[in-house]
C-alpha positions as CSV (number, residue, x, y, z in Angstrom):
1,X,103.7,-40.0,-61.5
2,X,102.8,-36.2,-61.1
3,X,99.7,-37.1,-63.3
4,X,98.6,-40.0,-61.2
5,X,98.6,-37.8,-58.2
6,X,96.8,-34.9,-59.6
7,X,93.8,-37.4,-60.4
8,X,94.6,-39.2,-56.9
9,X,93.6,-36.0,-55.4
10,X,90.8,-34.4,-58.0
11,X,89.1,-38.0,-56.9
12,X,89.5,-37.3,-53.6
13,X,88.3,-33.4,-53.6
14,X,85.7,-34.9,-55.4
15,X,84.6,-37.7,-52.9
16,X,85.0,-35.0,-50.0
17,X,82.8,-32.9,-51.8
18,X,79.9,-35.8,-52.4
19,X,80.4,-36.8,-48.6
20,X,79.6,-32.5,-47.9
21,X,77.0,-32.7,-50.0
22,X,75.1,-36.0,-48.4
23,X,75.5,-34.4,-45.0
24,X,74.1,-31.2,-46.1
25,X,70.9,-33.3,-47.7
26,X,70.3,-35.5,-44.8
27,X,70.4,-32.4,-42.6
28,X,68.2,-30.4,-44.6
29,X,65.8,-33.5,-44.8
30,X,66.1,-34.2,-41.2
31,X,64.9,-30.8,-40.6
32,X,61.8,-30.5,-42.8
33,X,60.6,-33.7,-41.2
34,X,60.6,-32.1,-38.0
35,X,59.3,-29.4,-39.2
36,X,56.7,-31.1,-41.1
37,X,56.0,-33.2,-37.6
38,X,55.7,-30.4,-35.8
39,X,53.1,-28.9,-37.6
């Protein structure tokens, strides 16, 4: 059981950590198209 929930929540820090990551592209995208558009 210990085991099941060590992976339960490696999975978990793990989809957190994709989720943080696909903000942190979209917002860094967003912001050279502006850029881009501004210029």
């Amino acid at each position: 059981m210990y085991f099941v929930n060590m992976q339960a929540s490696v999975i978990l820090i793990f989809l957190g950590f994709c989720a943080r990551l696909q903000v942190y592209v979209c917002w860094h995208l967003t912001t050279f198209v502006g850029y881009m558009a501004i210029k």
